[in-house]
N, C-alpha and C positions, 0 to 999 in steps of 0.2 A: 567587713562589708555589711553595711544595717540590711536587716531582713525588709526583702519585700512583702507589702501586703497587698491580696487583690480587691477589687469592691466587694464583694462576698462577705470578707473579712469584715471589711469597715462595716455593710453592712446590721451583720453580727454584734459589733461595735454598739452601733445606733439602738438597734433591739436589747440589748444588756442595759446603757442608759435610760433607754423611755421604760425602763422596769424599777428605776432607782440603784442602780451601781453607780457608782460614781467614777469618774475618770481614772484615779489610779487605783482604784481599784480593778477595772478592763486592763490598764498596764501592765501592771502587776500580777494578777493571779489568770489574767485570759491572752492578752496579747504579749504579757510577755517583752514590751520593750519601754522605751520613752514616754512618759505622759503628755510629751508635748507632740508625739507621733499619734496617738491614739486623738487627741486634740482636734489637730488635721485631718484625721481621717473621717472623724465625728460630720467634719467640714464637709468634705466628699461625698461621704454618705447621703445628707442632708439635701443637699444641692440635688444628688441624683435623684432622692425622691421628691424634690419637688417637682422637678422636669418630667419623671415619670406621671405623675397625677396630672403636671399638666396636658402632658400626651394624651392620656388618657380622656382627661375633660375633652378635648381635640375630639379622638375617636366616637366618643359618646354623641358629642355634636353633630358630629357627621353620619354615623350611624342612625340617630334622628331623623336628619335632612333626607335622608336616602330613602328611610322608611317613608316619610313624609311626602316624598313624590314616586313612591312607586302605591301609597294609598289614594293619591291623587288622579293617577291614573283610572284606579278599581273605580270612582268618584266620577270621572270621566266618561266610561262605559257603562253603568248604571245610568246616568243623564241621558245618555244619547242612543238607550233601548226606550225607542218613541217611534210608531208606525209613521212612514210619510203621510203628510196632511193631504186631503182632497185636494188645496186649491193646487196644490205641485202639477204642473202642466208639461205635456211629453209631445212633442211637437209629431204626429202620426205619419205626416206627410216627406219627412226630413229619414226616408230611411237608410241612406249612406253616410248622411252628417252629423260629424260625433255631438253630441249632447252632454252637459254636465248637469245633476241635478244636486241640490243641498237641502240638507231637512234637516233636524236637533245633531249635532255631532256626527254626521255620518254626510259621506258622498256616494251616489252612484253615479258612472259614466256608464254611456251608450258612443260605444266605438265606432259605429259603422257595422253595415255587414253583418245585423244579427252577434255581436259580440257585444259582452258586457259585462261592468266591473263595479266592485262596491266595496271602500274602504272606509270604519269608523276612523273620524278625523283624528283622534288620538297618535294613532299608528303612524302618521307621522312625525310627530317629536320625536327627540333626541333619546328622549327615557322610554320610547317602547320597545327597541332592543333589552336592555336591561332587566323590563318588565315582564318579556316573554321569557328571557332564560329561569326566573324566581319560580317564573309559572308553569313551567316543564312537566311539573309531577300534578299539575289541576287539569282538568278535562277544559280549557280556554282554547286550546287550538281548535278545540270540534264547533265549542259552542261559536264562536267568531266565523268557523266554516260554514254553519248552518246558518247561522246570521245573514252571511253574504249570498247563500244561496235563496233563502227564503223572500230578501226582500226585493231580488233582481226578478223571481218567479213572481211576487206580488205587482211589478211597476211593470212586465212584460204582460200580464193580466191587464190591466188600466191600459197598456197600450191596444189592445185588444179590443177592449171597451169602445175607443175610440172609435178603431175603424168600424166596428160595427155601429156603431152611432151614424157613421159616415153612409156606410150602404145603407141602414134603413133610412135614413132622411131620403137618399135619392130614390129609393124605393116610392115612398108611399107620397112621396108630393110630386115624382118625376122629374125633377131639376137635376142639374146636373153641379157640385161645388165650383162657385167659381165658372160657372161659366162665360165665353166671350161672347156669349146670345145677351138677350132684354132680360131674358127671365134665367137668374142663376138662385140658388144658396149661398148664401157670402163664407169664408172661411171661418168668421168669427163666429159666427153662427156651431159650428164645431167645438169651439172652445169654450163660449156663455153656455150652451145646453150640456156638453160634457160636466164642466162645474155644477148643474143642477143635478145631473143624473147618478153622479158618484158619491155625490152625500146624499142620495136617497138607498144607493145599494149601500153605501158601508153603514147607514142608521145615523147620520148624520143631521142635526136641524137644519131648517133652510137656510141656505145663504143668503147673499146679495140677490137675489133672484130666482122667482121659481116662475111655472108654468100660467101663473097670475100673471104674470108680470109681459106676458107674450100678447101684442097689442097688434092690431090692424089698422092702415090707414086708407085712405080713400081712392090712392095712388099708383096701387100695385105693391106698398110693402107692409113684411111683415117685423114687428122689432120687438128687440127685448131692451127695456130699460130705453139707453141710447144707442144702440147696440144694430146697425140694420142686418136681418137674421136673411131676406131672402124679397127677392124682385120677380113680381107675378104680372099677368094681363090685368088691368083693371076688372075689378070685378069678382077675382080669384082670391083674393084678401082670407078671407074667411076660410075658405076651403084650404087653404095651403095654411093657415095657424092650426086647423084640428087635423091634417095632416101630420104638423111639426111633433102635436104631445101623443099623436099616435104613437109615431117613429120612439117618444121620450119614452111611454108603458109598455111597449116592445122592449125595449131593453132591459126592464128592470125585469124582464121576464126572461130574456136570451141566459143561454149556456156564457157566453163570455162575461153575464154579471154574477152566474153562479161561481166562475172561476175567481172572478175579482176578491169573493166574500172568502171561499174557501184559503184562499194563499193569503188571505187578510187574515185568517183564522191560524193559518200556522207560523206563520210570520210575529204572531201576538204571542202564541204558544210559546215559540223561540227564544223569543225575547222577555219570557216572565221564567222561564229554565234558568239561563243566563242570567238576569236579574237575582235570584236565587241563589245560585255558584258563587257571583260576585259579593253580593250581602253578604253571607258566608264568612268570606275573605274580608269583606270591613272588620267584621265585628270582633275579629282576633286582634285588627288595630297592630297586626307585625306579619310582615310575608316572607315567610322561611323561601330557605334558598340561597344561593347564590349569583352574582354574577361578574362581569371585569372591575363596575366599580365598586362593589364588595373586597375584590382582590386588591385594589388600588388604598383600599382605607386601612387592611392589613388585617381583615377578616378572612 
């Protein structure tokens, strides 16, 4: 019965040849049988490592790929540590109706009911499962919790801002928003003066509109831009516009614009921490760890 040989053998076989043995001589003083069996097996051998290199090239490729979009993510969250902009508007009046807002890579929702939520857009793909199990042994889950907590504490500030915007304008001109009398404060009026007031407390330059820009006419109103801010007795024009920038330097003085600045402050904090951690993790350019499609590639 001819002896069997198993790939091992063969290739043993291969490694004697690519050292310069010749065929029968493997036959002969190694394997011991047919030169036309060592031949064959030469064959065997040969083929298997092609296949192996090519497997290989495979895994390389994919190990890559994988690397490559779990750095894309890290690329992701670096981009989208960016504080919400001023002009982001939170409707103050809307307090049971859910809200979405969106700003660089990140959402925050307002649920209703004093309840609120805030997810960098990443986190949803396919790859941020994946991305968090690599990331198990880095401090990413804190920093992502501080994240979330900091900037829902910063937009609950600005809401804040608002209302108090809201009570001192009825304060100091005595209208009421939106009234169904002659003489109201219109609701936009709320939204054009918020916009001037919050890129004054975050250090912001003027926008589209500042307190120049607050005009009287001859009619009973007072307007910004095109904008009608608030309907007075003829006559009132004047008094009810230096009432309006009262109401505007009260604010930048109130506790709720000290809150806005401070949670703007830690919120920046947070996100330059983070920032940090993340850089970190680029600059290795490979993120140890595992995860399923780690397992899947046959890592």
């Amino acid at each position: 019965m001819p002896k069997k040989f198993t790939l091992t053998d063969k290739r043993e076989w291969l490694d004697l040849y690519e050292q310069g043995k010749s065929e029968k001589y493997i036959a002969k003083e190694h394997a011991h049988c047919d030169v036309r069996t060592v031949q064959r097996g030469l064959e065997v051998a040969r083929h298997a490592q092609d296949v192996r290199v090519a497997q290989m090239e495979v895994i390389k490729d994919a190990i890559k790929n994988h690397q490559d979009d779990l750095l894309g993510v890290v690329d992701d969250l670096i981009k989208a540590m960016v504080p919400p902009q001023p002009e982001l508007y939170i409707h103050w009046q809307r307090e049971d109706a859910p809200q979405t807002f969106s700003f660089t890579g990140a959402t925050v929702e307002y649920k209703g009911k004093g309840e609120w939520g805030a997810f960098l857009n990443v986190e949803q793909e396919p790859i941020w499962e994946p991305f968090w199990d690599h990331l198990r042994k880095y401090q990413t889950l804190r920093e992502v919790a501080n994240w979330r907590r900091d900037v829902v504490n910063h937009l609950k500030a600005r809401v804040e801002l608002q209302r108090r915007l809201v009570a001192s304008l009825e304060e100091e001109t005595g209208l009421a928003i939106d009234s169904q009398g002659m003489q109201s404060i219109e609701s936009i009026a709320t939204h054009e003066l918020y916009r001037i007031a919050i890129r004054k407390v975050l250090g912001f330059s003027v926008g589209k509109y500042s307190e120049a820009d607050i005009k009287v006419g001859d009619t009973g109103e007072v307007m910004l831009g095109g904008h009608l801010l608030a309907k007075v007795a003829k006559g009132k024009e004047e008094k009810c516009k230096n009432s309006i920038i009262i109401s505007l330097n009260k604010l930048l003085e109130s506790d709720e614009a000290a809150a806005v600045r401070s949670t703007q402050a830690a919120l920046l904090n947070t996100m330059e921490r983070f920032k940090k951690t993340l850089q970190k993790i680029l600059m290795t350019h490979y993120i140890s760890g595992t995860c399923e499609i780690c397992g899947n590639i046959g890592l």
